[in-house]
N, C-alpha and C positions, 0 to 999 in steps of 0.2 A: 466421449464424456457427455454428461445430457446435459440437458441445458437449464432446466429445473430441476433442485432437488427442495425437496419439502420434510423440516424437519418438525416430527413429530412428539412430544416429552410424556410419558405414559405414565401415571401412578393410579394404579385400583379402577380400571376404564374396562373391565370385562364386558361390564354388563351394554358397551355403548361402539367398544372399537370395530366390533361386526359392521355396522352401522355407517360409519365415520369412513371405513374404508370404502365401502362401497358405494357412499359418495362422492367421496375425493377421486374415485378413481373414474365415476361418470364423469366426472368436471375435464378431470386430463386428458380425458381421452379425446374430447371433441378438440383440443387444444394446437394437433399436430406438432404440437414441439414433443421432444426428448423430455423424461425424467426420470427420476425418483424419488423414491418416499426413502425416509431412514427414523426406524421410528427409535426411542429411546424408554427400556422398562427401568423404572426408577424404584426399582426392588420391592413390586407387589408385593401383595401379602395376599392376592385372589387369584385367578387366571389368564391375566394379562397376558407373561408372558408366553403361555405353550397359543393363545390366540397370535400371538406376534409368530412363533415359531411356523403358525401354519400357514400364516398369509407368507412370511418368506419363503418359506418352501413352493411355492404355489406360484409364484411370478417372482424372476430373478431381479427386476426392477424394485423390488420391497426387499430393504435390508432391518437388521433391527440389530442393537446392542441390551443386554441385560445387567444393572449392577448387581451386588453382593448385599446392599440393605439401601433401605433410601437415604439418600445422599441431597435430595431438595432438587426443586425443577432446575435453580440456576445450575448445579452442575448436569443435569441430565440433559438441560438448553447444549452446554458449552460442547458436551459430547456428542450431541448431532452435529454442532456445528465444525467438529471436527470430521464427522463421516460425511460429510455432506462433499460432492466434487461439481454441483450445478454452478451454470453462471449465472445465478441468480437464487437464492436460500431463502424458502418464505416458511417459518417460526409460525407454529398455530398449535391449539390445542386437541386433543383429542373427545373434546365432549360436545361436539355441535357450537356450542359459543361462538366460537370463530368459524363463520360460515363457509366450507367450502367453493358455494357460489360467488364467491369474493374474490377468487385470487386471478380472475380473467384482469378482473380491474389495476390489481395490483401492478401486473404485470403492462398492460398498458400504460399505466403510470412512468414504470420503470423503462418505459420502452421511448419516453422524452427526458432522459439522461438523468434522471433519480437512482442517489445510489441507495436511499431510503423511502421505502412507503410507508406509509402507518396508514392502520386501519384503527381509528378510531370510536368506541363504542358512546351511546348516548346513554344515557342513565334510565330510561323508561323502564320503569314496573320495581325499580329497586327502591327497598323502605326508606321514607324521610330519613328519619336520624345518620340511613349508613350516607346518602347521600350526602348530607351536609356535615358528615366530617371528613366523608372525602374531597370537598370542593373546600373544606378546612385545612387540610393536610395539604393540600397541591398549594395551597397560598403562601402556608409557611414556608412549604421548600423551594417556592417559585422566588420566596424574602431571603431565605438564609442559603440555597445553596450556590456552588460557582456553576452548574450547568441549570439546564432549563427542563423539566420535567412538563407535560402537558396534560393537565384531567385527561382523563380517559384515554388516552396512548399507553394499549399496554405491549404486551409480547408477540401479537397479531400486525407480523411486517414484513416485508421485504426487504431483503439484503443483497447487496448487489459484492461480488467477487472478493474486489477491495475492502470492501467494509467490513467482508468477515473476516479474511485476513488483519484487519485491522484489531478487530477484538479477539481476536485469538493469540495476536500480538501482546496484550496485558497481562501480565502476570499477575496479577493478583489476585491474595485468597479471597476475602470475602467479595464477590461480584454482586453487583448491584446493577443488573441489566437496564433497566430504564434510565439508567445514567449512564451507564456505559454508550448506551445506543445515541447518548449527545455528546458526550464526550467528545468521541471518535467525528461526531464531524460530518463532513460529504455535504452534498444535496438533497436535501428531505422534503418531502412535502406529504401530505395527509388529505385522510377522508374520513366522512365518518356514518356511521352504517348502524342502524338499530339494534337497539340490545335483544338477544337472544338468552333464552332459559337454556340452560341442561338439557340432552336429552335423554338423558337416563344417571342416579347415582346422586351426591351428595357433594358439594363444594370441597376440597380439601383449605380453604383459607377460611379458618374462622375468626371472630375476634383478636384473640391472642397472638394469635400466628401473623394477623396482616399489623398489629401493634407493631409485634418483634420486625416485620420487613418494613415499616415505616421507619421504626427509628435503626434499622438497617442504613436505609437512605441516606437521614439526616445528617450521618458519622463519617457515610463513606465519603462523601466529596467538599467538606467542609471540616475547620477546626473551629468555627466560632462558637461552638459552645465554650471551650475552651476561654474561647476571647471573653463571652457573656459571662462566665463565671469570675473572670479578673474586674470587669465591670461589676457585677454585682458585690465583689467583697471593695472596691474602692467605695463607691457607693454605702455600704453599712458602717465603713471606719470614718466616712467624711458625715455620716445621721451620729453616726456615736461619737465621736470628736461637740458636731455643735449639741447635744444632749449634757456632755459632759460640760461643755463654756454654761450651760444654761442651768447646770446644779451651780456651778460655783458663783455666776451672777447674783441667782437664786437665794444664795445662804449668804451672801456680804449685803445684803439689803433688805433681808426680812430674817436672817439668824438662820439656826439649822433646824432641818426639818427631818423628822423620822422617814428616814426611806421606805416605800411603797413594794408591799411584796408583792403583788401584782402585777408590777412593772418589771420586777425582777425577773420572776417567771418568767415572763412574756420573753423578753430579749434573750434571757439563756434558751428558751425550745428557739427561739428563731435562728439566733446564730447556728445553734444546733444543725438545725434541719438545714441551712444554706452551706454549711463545712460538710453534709454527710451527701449533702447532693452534689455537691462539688468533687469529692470522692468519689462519687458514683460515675460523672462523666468523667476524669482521668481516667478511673477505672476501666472504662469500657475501650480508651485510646491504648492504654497498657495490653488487654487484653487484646485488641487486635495485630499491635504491636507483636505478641505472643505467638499469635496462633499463624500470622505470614513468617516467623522467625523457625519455626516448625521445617516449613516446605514439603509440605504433604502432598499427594496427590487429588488431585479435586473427587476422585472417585476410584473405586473398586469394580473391576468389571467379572461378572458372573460368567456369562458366557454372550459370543456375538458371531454374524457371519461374517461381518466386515473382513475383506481380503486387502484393503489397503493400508493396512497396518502403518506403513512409512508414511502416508501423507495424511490418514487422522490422527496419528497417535494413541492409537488402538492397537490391542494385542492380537495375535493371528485368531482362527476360529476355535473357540472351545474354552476360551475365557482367560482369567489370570490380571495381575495388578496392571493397573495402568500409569506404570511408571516412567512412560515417559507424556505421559498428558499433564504435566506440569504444576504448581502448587494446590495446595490442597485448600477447596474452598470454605469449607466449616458444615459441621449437620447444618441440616432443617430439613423440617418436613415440609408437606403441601398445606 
C-alpha cells in the first residue's frame, strides 16, 4: 500500500496537466516514500481525459477515474477520495495554484501527529472588490455558521487515514467540503503560502458559480436563516401592531385623517418582498430536503483503471454507474 496518495480533481486542465504532472512527479520522487497519484476527469469537454489515459498507462503508480458529464469538483473530490489507499491523502489542484513544491511541508506537518494540514493561500495580486467580499463572506459564515470556516483555507490539505474515512463516512448529498473538513474534527493546523496564478487556461469559478457555492455554505451547516426569517416576521407584526395603536391614538385626538397612499404602498411591496424571501429560504431547505430524499449517486463513472473496485466504491475497469459510491451529490459545475 503506498503511503501517499495525492488526489488529483481534473476539469478542462489539457492545456496544464502535462505540466503539473511532471512536477509532482520531481517533488515525489526525491521523497523516498511510496505513492500515488489518482487523478479524477470531471467529464471534459477537451482532452483531459485521453492525457490522463496516457499518464496511466505509462506508470502503474498514476491511476485515473473518468465521469459520464460533469458532476462538480465536490463529487470528483469525493471520488478520489474513494481511490485513494495512502496513509496520508493530500487534495490539490491541477492548475499550479496548489504548488507542488508544498506538499514536502505538508507532510512534515503531518508527520507531528496532524490528522489535518491546510495549506493556506494569501490573497496577493487578487482584485480589491473579490477580496473584500471574500474577507465579507468568511465573516458572515465565521457569525452564522455551527463549524468554523478559515479565509483562505481551501481544498489544498492533507488528510490523514482516519479523517478520510471519516468523510466518506457522511452521507450526504449536497457536500460542502470546507465544512466538511471541520466538521469531522481531529488535529489540524495550518500554513500559509503565497498566492499563485494559473499556469495555463481559465478559472472555472466565476461570479455566479462561487455565489451559488457560498450560499451552498450558508444552508449546509446551519438553519438560522430559518430562525432570522421567524425574527424578521415577529419583528414586522410587533412595527405594525404599534403603527396600528398609533392610527387609532392618532384619530381619537385629532379626528380621522385620509389615509396616505404612499404609506400604503410602501408596507404592501415590503411585506411583499419579506413573505417572498421567506419563501425563497424554505424553499431552498425543501429542496434540499428533496434532492437527499432522491439517494442518487454522487456520480456516473465513464470509464476508470481502478482495480479496487471494493474498497473505493468504484466500478471494475471500463466504466459503468457508480452505484454503490453512495447518495447523489447534486450538479454543479466548476
Amino acid at each position: 500500500m503506498p503511503q501517499i496518495s495525492i488526489v488529483v480533481p481534473c476539469f478542462n486542465e489539457s492545456e496544464v496537466i502535462e505540466t503539473f504532472h511532471a512536477t509532482l512527479i520531481q517533488v515525489l520522487e526525491t521523497m523516498g516514500k511510496t505513492w500515488e497519484l489518482c487523478y479524477v476527469d470531471d467529464g471534459s469537454s477537451d482532452h483531459t481525459r485521453a492525457h490522463l489515459q496516457e499518464l496511466a498507462s505509462a506508470d502503474h503508480r498514476t491511476r485515473y477515474t473518468s465521469f459520464s458529464r460533469n458532476f462538480g469538483k465536490e463529487s470528483a473530490m469525493l471520488a478520489g477520495l474513494r481511490m485513494s489507499r495512502g496513509d496520508a491523502v493530500i487534495l490539490m489542484d491541477a492548475d499550479l495554484q496548489h504548488p507542488p513544491a508544498l506538499i514536502p511541508r505538508l507532510l512534515e506537518l503531518h508527520g507531528h501527529g496532524y490528522d489535518q494540514v491546510v495549506a493556506q493561500r494569501d490573497r496577493a495580486g487578487e482584485g480589491i472588490v473579490r477580496t473584500r467580499l471574500s474577507r465579507a463572506y468568511y465573516r458572515l459564515v465565521r457569525r452564522f455558521m455551527d463549524v468554523e470556516v478559515i479565509d483562505g483555507a481551501g481544498d489544498f490539505r492533507l488528510l490523514s487515514r482516519r479523517a478520510v474515512t471519516a468523510l466518506l463516512s457522511l452521507p450526504e448529498n449536497n457536500r460542502f467540503s470546507k465544512g466538511l473538513f471541520s466538521w469531522i474534527g481531529f488535529d489540524s493546523i495550518g500554513f500559509t503560502y503565497e498566492n499563485v496564478r494559473r499556469a495555463a487556461g481559465q478559472s472555472k469559478w466565476g461570479g455566479r458559480r462561487l455565489l451559488n457555492y457560498g450560499i451552498d455554505g450558508l444552508l449546509s451547516f446551519n438553519s438560522r436563516p430559518l430562525r432570522m426569517a421567524i425574527h424578521g416576521g415577529l419583528w414586522l407584526f410587533l412595527s405594525a401592531l404599534f403603527y396600528a395603536l398609533w392610527i387609532v391614538v392618532n384619530v381619537l385626538v385629532d379626528g380621522v385623517e385620509t389615509p396616505g397612499y404612499a404609506t400604503l404602498i410602501a408596507v404592501i411591496v415590503a411585506l411583499s418582498g419579506v413573505q417572498i424571501a421567506t419563501l425563497g429560504i424554505i424553499g431552498e431547505y425543501v429542496g434540499r430536503i428533496y434532492c437527499e430524499s432522491k439517494r442518487r449517486p454522487h456520480y456516473v463513472i465513464r470509464e476508470t483503471d481502478a482495480s479496487d473496485a471494493s474498497g473505493s466504491g468504484l466500478p471494475p475497469a471500463g466504466g459503468g454507474l457508480a452505484g454503490t459510491a453512495g447518495p447523489r451529490l447534486g450538479e454543479g459545475r466548476w
